[in-house]
ROGUZA-471886 format. One record per residue (C-alpha): residue number from 1; x, y, z. Coordinates in Angstrom, 3 decimals. Each point is the difference from the previous one (the first is absolute). Example, Ala and Ser with C-alpha at 12.3 -4.5 7.8 and 13.67 -1.06 7.14 Angstrom:
<recs>
rec i->1, u->12.300, v->-4.500, w->7.800
rec i->2, u->1.370, v->3.440, w->-0.660
</recs>
This chain:
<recs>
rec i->1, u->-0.779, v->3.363, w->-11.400
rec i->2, u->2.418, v->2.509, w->0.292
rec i->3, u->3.245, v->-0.206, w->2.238
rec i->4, u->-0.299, v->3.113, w->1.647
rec i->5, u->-2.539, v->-1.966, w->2.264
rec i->6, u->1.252, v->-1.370, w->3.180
rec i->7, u->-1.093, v->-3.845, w->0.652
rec i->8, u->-2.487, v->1.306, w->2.405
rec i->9, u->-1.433, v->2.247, w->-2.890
rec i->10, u->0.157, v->-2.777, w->-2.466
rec i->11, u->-1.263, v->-2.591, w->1.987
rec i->12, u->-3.612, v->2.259, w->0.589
rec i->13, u->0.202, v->0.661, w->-3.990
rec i->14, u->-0.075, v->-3.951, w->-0.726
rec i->15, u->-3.221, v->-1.651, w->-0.926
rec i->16, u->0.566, v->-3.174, w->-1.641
rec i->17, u->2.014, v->-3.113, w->0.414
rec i->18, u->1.835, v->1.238, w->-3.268
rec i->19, u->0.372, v->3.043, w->1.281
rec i->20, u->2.493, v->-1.268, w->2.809
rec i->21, u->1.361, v->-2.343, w->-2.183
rec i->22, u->1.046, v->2.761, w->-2.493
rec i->23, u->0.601, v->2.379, w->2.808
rec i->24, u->2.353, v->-2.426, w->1.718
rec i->25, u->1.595, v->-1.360, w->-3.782
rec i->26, u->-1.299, v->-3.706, w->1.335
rec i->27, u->-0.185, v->-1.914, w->-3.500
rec i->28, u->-3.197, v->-1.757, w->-0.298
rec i->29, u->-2.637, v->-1.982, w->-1.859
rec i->30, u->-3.175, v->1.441, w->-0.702
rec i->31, u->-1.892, v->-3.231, w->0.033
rec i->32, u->1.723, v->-0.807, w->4.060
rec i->33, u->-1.664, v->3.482, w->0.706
rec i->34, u->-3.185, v->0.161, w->-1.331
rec i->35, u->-0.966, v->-2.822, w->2.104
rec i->36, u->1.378, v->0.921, w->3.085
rec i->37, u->0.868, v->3.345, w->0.220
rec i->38, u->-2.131, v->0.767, w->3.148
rec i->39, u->1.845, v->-2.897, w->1.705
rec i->40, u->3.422, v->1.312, w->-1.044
rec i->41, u->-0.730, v->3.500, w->1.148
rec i->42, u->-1.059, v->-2.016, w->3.144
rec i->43, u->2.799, v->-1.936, w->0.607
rec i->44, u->1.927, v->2.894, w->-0.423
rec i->45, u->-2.099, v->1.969, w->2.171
rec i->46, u->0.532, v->-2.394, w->2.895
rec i->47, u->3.921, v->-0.481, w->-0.752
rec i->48, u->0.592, v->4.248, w->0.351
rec i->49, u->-2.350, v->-0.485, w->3.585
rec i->50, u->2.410, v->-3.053, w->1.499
rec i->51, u->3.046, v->1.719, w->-1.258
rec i->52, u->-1.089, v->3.970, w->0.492
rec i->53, u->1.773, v->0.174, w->3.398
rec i->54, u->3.454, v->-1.420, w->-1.153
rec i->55, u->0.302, v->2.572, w->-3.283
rec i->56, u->2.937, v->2.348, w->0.032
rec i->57, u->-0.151, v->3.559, w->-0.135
rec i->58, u->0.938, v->0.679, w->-3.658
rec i->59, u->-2.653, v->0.382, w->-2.307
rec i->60, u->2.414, v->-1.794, w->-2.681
rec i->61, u->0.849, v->-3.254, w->1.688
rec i->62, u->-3.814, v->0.143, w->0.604
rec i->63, u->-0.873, v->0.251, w->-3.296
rec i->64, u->2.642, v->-3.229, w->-0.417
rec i->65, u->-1.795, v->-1.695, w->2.680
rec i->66, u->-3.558, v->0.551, w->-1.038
rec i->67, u->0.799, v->-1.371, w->-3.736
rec i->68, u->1.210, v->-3.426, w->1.579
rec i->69, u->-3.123, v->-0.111, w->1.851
rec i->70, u->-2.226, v->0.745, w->-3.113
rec i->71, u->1.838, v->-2.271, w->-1.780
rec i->72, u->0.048, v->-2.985, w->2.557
rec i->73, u->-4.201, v->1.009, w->-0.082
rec i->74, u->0.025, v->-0.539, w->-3.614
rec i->75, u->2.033, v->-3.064, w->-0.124
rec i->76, u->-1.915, v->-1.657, w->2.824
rec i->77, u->-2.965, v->-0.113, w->-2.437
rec i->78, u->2.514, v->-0.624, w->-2.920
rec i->79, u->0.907, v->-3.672, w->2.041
rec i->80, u->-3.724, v->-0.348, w->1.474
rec i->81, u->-3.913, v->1.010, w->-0.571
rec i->82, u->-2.079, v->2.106, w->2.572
rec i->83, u->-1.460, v->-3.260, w->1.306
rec i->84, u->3.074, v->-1.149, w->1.306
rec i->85, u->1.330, v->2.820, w->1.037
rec i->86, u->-3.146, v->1.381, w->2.290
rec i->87, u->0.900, v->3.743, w->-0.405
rec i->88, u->-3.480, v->1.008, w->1.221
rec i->89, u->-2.150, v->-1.329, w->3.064
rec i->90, u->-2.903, v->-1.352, w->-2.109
rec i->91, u->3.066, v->-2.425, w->-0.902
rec i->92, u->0.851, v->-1.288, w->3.039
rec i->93, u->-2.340, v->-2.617, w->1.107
rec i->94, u->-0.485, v->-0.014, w->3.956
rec i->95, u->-1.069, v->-3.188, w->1.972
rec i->96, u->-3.616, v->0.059, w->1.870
rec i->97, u->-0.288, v->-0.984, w->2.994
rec i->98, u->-2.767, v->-2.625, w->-0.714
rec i->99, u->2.370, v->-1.366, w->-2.514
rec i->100, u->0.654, v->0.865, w->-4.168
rec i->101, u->1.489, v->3.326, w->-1.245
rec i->102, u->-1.481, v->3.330, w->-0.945
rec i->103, u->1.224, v->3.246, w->-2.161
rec i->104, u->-2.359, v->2.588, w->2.040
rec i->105, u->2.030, v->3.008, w->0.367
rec i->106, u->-1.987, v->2.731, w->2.087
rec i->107, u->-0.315, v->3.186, w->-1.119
rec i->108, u->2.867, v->1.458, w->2.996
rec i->109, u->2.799, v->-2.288, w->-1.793
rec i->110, u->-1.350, v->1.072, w->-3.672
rec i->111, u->0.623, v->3.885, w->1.084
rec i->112, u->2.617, v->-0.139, w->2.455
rec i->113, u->3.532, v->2.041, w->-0.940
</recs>
Protein backbone atom coordinates (compact mmCIF):
# COMPACT_ATOMS: atom_id res chain seq x y z
CA UNK A 1 0.00 0.00 0.00
CA UNK A 2 1.27 3.22 -0.53
CA UNK A 3 0.72 6.31 1.87
CA UNK A 4 -0.31 8.67 -0.55
CA UNK A 5 -3.78 6.86 -0.16
CA UNK A 6 -6.24 8.37 2.12
CA UNK A 7 -7.98 5.70 4.62
CA UNK A 8 -10.97 5.90 2.46
CA UNK A 9 -8.69 4.91 -0.58
CA UNK A 10 -6.94 2.27 1.37
CA UNK A 11 -9.70 0.83 2.96
CA UNK A 12 -11.44 -0.02 -0.88
CA UNK A 13 -7.74 -1.33 -1.85
CA UNK A 14 -7.83 -4.01 1.14
CA UNK A 15 -8.75 -7.56 0.42
CA UNK A 16 -7.61 -9.77 3.05
CA UNK A 17 -7.62 -10.04 6.77
CA UNK A 18 -3.72 -9.59 6.40
CA UNK A 19 -4.14 -6.98 4.39
CA UNK A 20 -5.71 -4.75 7.26
CA UNK A 21 -3.60 -6.20 9.62
CA UNK A 22 -0.46 -5.04 7.69
CA UNK A 23 -2.23 -1.97 6.55
CA UNK A 24 -3.11 -1.00 10.11
CA UNK A 25 0.68 -2.46 11.59
CA UNK A 26 -1.72 -4.87 13.96
CA UNK A 27 0.93 -7.72 14.88
CA UNK A 28 -0.55 -11.02 14.35
CA UNK A 29 -0.45 -14.80 14.10
CA UNK A 30 -1.01 -16.42 10.99
CA UNK A 31 -2.45 -19.55 12.44
CA UNK A 32 -5.38 -17.00 14.68
CA UNK A 33 -6.13 -15.77 11.03
CA UNK A 34 -6.36 -18.43 8.83
CA UNK A 35 -9.14 -19.75 10.81
CA UNK A 36 -11.06 -16.87 11.32
CA UNK A 37 -10.28 -14.24 9.21
CA UNK A 38 -13.86 -13.78 7.79
CA UNK A 39 -15.03 -13.44 11.42
CA UNK A 40 -12.36 -10.86 12.25
CA UNK A 41 -13.08 -8.79 9.20
CA UNK A 42 -16.66 -9.23 10.62
CA UNK A 43 -16.28 -8.19 13.90
CA UNK A 44 -14.54 -5.41 12.68
CA UNK A 45 -17.03 -4.68 10.18
CA UNK A 46 -19.75 -4.38 12.81
CA UNK A 47 -17.42 -2.37 15.40
CA UNK A 48 -16.72 0.66 12.42
CA UNK A 49 -21.00 0.44 11.93
CA UNK A 50 -21.77 0.98 15.99
CA UNK A 51 -19.00 3.45 16.24
CA UNK A 52 -19.22 5.24 12.51
CA UNK A 53 -21.38 8.10 13.90
CA UNK A 54 -19.07 9.07 16.90
CA UNK A 55 -15.60 9.25 14.57
CA UNK A 56 -13.90 12.61 14.44
CA UNK A 57 -13.23 14.51 11.50
CA UNK A 58 -9.48 13.85 11.00
CA UNK A 59 -8.58 11.23 8.80
CA UNK A 60 -5.46 10.58 11.27
CA UNK A 61 -7.14 10.03 14.60
CA UNK A 62 -9.35 7.83 12.32
CA UNK A 63 -6.80 5.88 11.14
CA UNK A 64 -5.82 5.59 15.20
CA UNK A 65 -9.27 4.63 15.87
CA UNK A 66 -9.86 2.08 13.19
CA UNK A 67 -6.47 0.10 14.22
CA UNK A 68 -7.91 -0.35 17.88
CA UNK A 69 -10.95 -1.66 16.39
CA UNK A 70 -9.09 -4.15 14.04
CA UNK A 71 -7.11 -5.06 16.68
CA UNK A 72 -9.85 -5.58 19.44
CA UNK A 73 -11.48 -7.86 16.15
CA UNK A 74 -8.40 -9.81 16.08
CA UNK A 75 -7.92 -10.28 19.70
CA UNK A 76 -11.54 -11.23 20.29
CA UNK A 77 -10.75 -14.41 18.28
CA UNK A 78 -7.18 -14.43 19.85
CA UNK A 79 -9.21 -15.01 23.59
CA UNK A 80 -12.23 -17.04 21.88
CA UNK A 81 -13.30 -19.34 18.69
CA UNK A 82 -16.12 -18.34 16.16
CA UNK A 83 -18.49 -20.61 18.07
CA UNK A 84 -18.46 -18.61 20.98
CA UNK A 85 -18.28 -15.60 19.67
CA UNK A 86 -21.45 -15.86 17.04
CA UNK A 87 -20.04 -13.27 14.54
CA UNK A 88 -22.49 -14.46 11.86
CA UNK A 89 -26.37 -15.27 12.09
CA UNK A 90 -26.06 -18.98 11.15
CA UNK A 91 -24.32 -18.74 14.76
CA UNK A 92 -26.83 -17.52 16.71
CA UNK A 93 -29.31 -20.10 17.57
CA UNK A 94 -33.00 -18.62 17.86
CA UNK A 95 -35.76 -20.28 20.04
CA UNK A 96 -39.01 -21.82 18.13
CA UNK A 97 -41.94 -21.21 19.17
CA UNK A 98 -43.01 -24.92 19.52
CA UNK A 99 -39.99 -25.27 21.65
CA UNK A 100 -35.89 -26.25 20.75
CA UNK A 101 -33.55 -23.89 18.81
CA UNK A 102 -32.80 -23.38 15.16
CA UNK A 103 -29.78 -21.67 12.99
CA UNK A 104 -32.17 -20.81 9.83
CA UNK A 105 -31.06 -17.53 8.69
CA UNK A 106 -33.30 -16.33 5.64
CA UNK A 107 -31.90 -15.20 2.77
CA UNK A 108 -32.98 -11.05 3.72
CA UNK A 109 -30.56 -11.32 6.94
CA UNK A 110 -27.76 -13.30 4.77
CA UNK A 111 -27.75 -10.12 2.20
CA UNK A 112 -28.75 -7.32 4.20
CA UNK A 113 -25.99 -4.19 4.53
Amino acid sequence: MEDTLTLAEAMEELVSAEDFLDYFEVPYEPSVVHVNRLHILQRFHDYLTKQAPNLPPEEEQQRGIYRLWLERAYQDFVESDSITEKVFAVFQNQAKPEGGFSSFVSLDKVFRE
